[in-house]
C-alpha positions as CSV (number, residue, x, y, z in Angstrom):
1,X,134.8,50.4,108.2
2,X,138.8,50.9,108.7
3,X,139.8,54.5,109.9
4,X,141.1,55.8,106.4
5,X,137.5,54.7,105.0
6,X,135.9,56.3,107.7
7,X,138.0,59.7,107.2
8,X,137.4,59.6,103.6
9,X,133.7,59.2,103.9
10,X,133.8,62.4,106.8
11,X,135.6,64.7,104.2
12,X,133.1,63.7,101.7
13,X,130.0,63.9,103.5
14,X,131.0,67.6,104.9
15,X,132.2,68.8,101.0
16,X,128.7,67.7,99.8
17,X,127.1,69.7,103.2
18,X,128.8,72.5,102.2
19,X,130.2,72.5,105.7
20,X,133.2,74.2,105.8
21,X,134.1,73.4,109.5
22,X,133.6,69.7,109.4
23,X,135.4,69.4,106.3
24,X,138.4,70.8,107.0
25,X,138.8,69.0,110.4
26,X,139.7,65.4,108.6
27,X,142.9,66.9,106.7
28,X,146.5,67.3,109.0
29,X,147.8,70.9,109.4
30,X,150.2,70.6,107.2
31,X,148.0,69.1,103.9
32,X,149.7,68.4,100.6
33,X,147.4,68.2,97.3
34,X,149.2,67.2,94.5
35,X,148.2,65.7,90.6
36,X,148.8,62.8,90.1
37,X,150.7,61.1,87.9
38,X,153.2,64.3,88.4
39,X,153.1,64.9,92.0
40,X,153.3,68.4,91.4
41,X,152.0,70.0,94.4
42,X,149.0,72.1,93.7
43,X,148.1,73.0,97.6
44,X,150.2,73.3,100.4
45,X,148.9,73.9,104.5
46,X,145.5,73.7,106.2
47,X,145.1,77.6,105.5
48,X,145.7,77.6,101.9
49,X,143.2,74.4,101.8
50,X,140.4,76.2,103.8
51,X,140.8,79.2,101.6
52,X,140.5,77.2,98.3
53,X,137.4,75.0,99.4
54,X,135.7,78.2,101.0
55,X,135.7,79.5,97.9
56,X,134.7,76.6,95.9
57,X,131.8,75.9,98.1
58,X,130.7,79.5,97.9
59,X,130.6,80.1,94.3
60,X,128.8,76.7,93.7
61,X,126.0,76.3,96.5
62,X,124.8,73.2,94.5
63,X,127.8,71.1,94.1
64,X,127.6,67.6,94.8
65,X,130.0,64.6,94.5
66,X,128.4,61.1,94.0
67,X,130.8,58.7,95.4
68,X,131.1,55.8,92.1
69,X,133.6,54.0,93.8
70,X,135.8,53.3,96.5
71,X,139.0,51.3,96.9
72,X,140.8,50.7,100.3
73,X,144.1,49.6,101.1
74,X,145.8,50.4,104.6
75,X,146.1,53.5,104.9
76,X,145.3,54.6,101.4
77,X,141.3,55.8,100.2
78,X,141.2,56.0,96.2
79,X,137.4,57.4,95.6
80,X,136.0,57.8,92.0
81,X,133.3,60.6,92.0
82,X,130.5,62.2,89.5
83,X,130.5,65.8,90.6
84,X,127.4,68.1,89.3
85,X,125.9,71.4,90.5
86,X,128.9,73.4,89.3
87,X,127.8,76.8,88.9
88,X,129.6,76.7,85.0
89,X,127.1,73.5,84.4
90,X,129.9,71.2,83.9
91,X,130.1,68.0,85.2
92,X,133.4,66.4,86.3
93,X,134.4,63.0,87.0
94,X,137.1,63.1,88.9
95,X,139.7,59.7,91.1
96,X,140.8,61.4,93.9
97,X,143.8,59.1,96.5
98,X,143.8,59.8,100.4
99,X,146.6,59.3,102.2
100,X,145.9,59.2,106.3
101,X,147.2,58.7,109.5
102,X,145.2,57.3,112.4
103,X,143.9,61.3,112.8
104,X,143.2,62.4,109.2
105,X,143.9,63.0,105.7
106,X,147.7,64.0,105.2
107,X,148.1,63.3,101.4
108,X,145.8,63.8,98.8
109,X,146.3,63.6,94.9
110,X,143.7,64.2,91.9
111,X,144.1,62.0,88.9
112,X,144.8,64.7,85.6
């Protein structure tokens, strides 16, 4: 598995634990989430990002993201995912892109 796989699948196990911790430790201090096709940044900085996810993972205990797909190219993780358990009952499909370094995730955009 090549190190941007391998970070991608870390992030996604520890989101689906609910493990705040873990999760956090495979982005770079200084994250950027953006949508994509815009690049509009939407999330800037490991604080902002902890604060966002605590939250998320707080208010829905039983959120999970089933991992549909996974692409791979150098550096760059494109993962399609079914998420359920949202405390609103909606399900989500959502295409997220990774961008890493040899450390962890730098870049990451979500398909609108």
């Amino acid at each position: 598995m090549s190190r941007a796989a391998e970070l991608a699948q870390k992030q996604l196990d520890a989101y689906n634990a609910q493990n705040i911790e873990e999760f956090v430790a495979q982005y770079s201090e200084d994250i950027i989430v953006m949508d994509f096709p815009s690049n509009e940044v939407t999330l800037s900085g490991k604080e902002a990002f902890r604060e966002r996810y605590q939250t998320l993972f707080q208010n829905n205990p039983n959120q999970h993201a089933e991992l549909k797909a996974r692409l791979v190219k150098g550096n760059i993780v494109i993962d399609h995912e079914y998420v359920t358990g949202r405390a609103n009952g909606v399900e989500v499909e959502a295409i997220a892109m990774y961008e890493t370094n040899d450390d962890c995730i730098t870049k990451v955009w979500f398909v609108k």
